[in-house]
C-alpha positions, 0 to 999 in steps of 0.5 A, a space after each residue: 765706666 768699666 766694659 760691663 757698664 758700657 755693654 749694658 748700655 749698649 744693649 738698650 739698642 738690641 733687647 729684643 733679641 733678649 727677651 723670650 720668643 713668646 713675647 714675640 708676635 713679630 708684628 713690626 717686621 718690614 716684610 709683613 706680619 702675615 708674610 712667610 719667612 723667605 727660606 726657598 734657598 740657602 741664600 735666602 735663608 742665611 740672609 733671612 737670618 742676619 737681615 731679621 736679626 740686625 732689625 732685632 739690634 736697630 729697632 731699639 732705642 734709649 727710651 726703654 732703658 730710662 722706663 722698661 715696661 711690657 708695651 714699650 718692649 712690645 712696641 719696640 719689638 722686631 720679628 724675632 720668630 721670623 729669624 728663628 723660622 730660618 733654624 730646623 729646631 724639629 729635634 729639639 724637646 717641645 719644652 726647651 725649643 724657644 730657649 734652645 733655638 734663641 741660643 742657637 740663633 744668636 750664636 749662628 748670628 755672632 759666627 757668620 757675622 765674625 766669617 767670610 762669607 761668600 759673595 751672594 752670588 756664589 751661594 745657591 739662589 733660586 735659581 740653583 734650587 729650581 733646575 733639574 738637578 737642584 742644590 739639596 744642601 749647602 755648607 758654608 765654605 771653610 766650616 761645618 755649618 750647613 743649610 740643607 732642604 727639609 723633606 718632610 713635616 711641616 716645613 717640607 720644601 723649606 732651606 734651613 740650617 741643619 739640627 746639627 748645626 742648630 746643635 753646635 752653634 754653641 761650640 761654633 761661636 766658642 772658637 771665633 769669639 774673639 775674631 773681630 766683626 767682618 760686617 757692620 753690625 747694630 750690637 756688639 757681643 749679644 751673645 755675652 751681654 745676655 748672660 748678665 741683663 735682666 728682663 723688662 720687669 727689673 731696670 737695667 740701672 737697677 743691675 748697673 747700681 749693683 756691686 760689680 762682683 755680682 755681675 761676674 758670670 759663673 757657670 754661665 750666668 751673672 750672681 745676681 741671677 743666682 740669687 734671684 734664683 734662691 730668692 723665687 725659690 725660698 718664695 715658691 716653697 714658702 706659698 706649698 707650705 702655706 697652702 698645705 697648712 691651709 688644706 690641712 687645717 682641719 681634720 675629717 672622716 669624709 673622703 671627700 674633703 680629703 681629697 680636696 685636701 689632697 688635690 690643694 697640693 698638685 693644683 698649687 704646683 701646677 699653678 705655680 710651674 708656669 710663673 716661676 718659669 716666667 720668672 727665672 727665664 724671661 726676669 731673671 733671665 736664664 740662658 743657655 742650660 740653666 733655661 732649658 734646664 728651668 723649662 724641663 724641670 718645670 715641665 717636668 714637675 707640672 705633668 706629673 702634678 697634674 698626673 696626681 691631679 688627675 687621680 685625686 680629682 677623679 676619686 674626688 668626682 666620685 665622692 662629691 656624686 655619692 653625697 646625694 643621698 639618692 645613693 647609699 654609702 655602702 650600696 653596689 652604685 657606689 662601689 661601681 661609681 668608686 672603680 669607675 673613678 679609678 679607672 679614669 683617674 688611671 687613663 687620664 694619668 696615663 694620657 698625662 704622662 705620654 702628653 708630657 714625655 712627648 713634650 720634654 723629648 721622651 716618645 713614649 708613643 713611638 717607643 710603644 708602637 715600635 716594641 715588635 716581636 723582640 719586645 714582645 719576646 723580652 716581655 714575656 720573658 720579663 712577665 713575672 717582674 712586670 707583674 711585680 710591677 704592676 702589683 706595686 701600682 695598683 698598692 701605691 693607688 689601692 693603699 691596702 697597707 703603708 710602711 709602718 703599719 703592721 698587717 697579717 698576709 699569708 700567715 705572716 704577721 708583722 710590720 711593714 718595712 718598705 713597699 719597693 717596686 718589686 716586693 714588700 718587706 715584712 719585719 715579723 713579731 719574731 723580729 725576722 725579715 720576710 719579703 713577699 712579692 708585689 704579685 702575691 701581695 696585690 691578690 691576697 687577703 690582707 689584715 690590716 691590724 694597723 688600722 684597726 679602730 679598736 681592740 675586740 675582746 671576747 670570752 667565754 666564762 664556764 660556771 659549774 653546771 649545777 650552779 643555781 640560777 640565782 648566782 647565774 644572775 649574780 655573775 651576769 650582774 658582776 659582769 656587767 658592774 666591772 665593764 659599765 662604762 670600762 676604760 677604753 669604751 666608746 658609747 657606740 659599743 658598749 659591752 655586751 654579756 649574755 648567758 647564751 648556752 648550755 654546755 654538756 659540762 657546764 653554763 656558759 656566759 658569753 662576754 665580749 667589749 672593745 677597747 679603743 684607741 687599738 693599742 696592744 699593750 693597754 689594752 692587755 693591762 685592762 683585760 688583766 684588771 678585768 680578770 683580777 675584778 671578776 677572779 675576786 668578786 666570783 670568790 666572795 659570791 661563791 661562784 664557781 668556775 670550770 675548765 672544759 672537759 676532755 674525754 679521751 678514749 683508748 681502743 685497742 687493735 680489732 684484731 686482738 680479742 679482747 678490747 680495753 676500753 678507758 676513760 680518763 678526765 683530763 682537766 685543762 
């Protein structure tokens, strides 16, 4: 049997120190389940420590490796919390502190059972701690590791081993691993053998039946690990494209159903974070970075999904209340109940973005509440950019305009390039770049030619004036023949063809259709065949057109004494 074999098999004896923190309750420990944690001195600190521990390593048996389930592990487990208490872990990201102070404790654990400690009598007690001059803090001789007295928070009173030290346990048992053992201890090298074991959900004789070079660690973890890595993967992808095929299935105009179809996607997300974590962490059973790393990017991605969450939902909330038809569609309740949902949409959002910067290790809170003058100064001075910026978000939630669409904004026509933080690109008909900044872009007027629904076409015919009203008729008639039931019509606007008013030079007849779908260049081909068609019927009906008249007057200067007066035709 190789050494792995023989280290799996040792670890039967101690899985509770691999399993997660918080599948822990500590419910078994020998001083209680309700007792604090004795940690009112370094003494009894360190010994809380390496006592908790070595009942993590005893409590176990052969009896889960033959039947792994969660009540066995459940039963068998030890107070592993309690150990945990004995470390500062206040610096530590919310999201990464179970991993992170599981690390530490094992390798602190390795380090002072590979050390000489000192006799108990020589490590500050109760007694050092009482008097008037009590020991604060404590470093264990001949290294770097240090149990000092917390001053504040919630643990204000208590000794633990120093963030420092939580932080450099790694680096610490790195250098003395291979010193042999200085006091009995249950397991051997736990901080090596959780590197390849798996959690309760997969038997250890199923990993020992593997093929040995799938137990080899790289970075850190065996590559079977890695795989199953690819595989919950390649299932948690395969169940987003799924839902979204299901949300997507159907097509409607109702804004209500597109959110609930927008909102199937961050809610699966969000579903789903906390199960692939469990996964790859607790059956999986990453460690060290890799876990951390799992933790953050799951925490990550969950609150911003449920920050998108929170913005489709509350539109969502909105169009569901303005299907009673108690409230018009277009009236001034809906409008407010509209930019009601926006605004808690925004600060709900906002709630979830600091609630997870905090979590993660980012006080976006303390950040804000500690900006003073200088900030304020740096703001002022950066005002414009941050006008940009806040007209960058209220576009990406407003939506005036998407890359691609073409849009008429301050006189510029053209196609939407990029929408960037700062400014939105333009590339103009005439095929030049414009750029226009976010701040203008957020107040202005903005056509949207992209999503037009259809092509508007409206003329005006000038038949000559002393055309009689019989062929007046005749031309309404021709016009209305050529564009019955036109390429392009949708039923609910028909053309529409009147002889609508008396020019000083002509009768005019005012014609005016749709075309859909809105594209350009056929819509301009059959505006060309209804030209043609009314150029040919007008002829053999003897219907004649006429160009607009202009008169143009030429006045000589006042101050000559005579004046010319001229009157030229000029026909356009």
């Amino acid at each position: 049997m190789n050494a792995i074999q023989h280290r799996i098999r040792q670890w039967t004896r101690g899985l509770l120190l691999l399993l997660s923190i918080v599948a822990a309750p500590g419910l078994h420990a020998a001083d209680g389940p309700l007792e604090p944690v004795d940690t009112s001195s370094p003494r009894a600190t360190l010994n809380s420590l390496l006592n908790n521990v070595d009942r993590v390593l005893t409590a176990l048996g052969g009896e889960y490796r033959s039947a792994p389930s969660y009540e066995l592990a459940s039963r068998s487990m030890v107070p592993v919390e309690r150990a945990l208490a004995t470390l500062d872990l206040n610096e530590t990201p919310p999201a990464t502190r179970v991993e992170s102070g599981l690390d530490a404790g094992t390798y602190l654990y390795e380090v002072l059972s590979r050390i000489e400690l000192p006799p108990p009598n020589e490590i500050p007690g109760k007694t050092a701690v009482s008097g008037p001059n009590p020991v604060v803090r404590w470093t264990i001789p001949h290294t770097e590791i240090t149990i000092a007295r917390v001053d504040k928070g919630a643990q204000a009173g208590q000794y633990l081993f120093t963030a420092d030290s939580v932080a450099r346990a790694e680096k610490f048992y790195l250098k003395i691993r291979d010193f042999p053992y200085r006091r009995p201890v249950p397991l051997e090298h736990p901080a090596e053998l959780r590197k390849y074991l798996p959690g309760w959900m997969i038997p250890i004789a199923s990993i020992e039946r593997l093929p040995a070079w799938t137990r080899e660690v790289v970075f850190g973890q065996a590559v079977w690990k890695w795989g199953g890595f690819a595989l919950v993967l390649l299932v948690f992808v395969g169940l987003l494209k799924l839902v979204h095929r299901l949300a997507y299935r159907r097509t409607t105009d109702k804004l209500a159903y597109k959110y609930l179809q927008q909102l199937a996607l961050p809610v699966a997300i969000i579903v789903s974070m906390q199960p692939v974590a469990y996964l790859l962490t607790e059956q999986i059973n990453f460690i060290g970075t890799m876990a951390r790393g799992v933790n953050l990017v799951t925490g990550v991605i969950a609150y911003l999904c449920a920050t998108w969450a929170a913005w489709v939902g509350s539109l969502l909330a909105a169009e569901l209340i303005l299907l009673s038809p108690r409230i018009a569609e277009d009236s001034l309740d809906a409008q407010l109940l509209r930019l009601s949902a926006r605004i808690v949409g925004i600060v709900l959002g906002i709630t979830m973005i600091f609630y997870g910067a905090n979590q993660i290790g980012i006080p976006l809170v303390g950040v804000l509440a500690g900006v003073g003058v200088g900030g304020l100064a740096i703001a002022l001075a950066a005002q414009d950019s941050l006008k940009n910026l806040l007209g960058s978000l209220m576009i990406f939630m407003d939506q005036p305009y998407k890359p691609g669409e073409r849009i008429v904004v301050q006189g510029h026509d053209g196609f939407v390039e990029q929408i960037g933080l700062r400014s939105t690109k333009i590339r103009m008909l005439t095929g030049a770049l414009t750029t226009i900044p976010n701040e203008k872009m957020a107040s202005a007027d903005i056509e949207n030619i992209g999503r037009r629904q259809f092509i508007r076409r409206q003329t005006r015919l000038r038949l000559a004036y002393d055309t009689p009203p019989e062929k007046v008729e005749r031309a309404l008639e021709i016009l209305r023949e050529i564009l019955d039931n036109h390429q392009g019509m949708q039923p609910e606007l028909p053309p529409r063809i009147f002889f609508d008013e008396f020019n000083p030079d002509s009768l005019n007849i005012l014609v005016s259709y749709w075309y859909h779908p809105p594209k350009r260049w056929e819509s301009l081909a059959f505006d060309e065949q209804v030209n043609m068609a009314i150029m040919r019927r007008f002829a053999a009906e003897g219907i004649r057109l006429v160009p607009p008249v202009s008169t143009t007057r030429l006045i000589q200067d006042s101050i000559q004494p005579t004046s010319l007066e001229a009157v030229k035709q000029d026909h356009s």
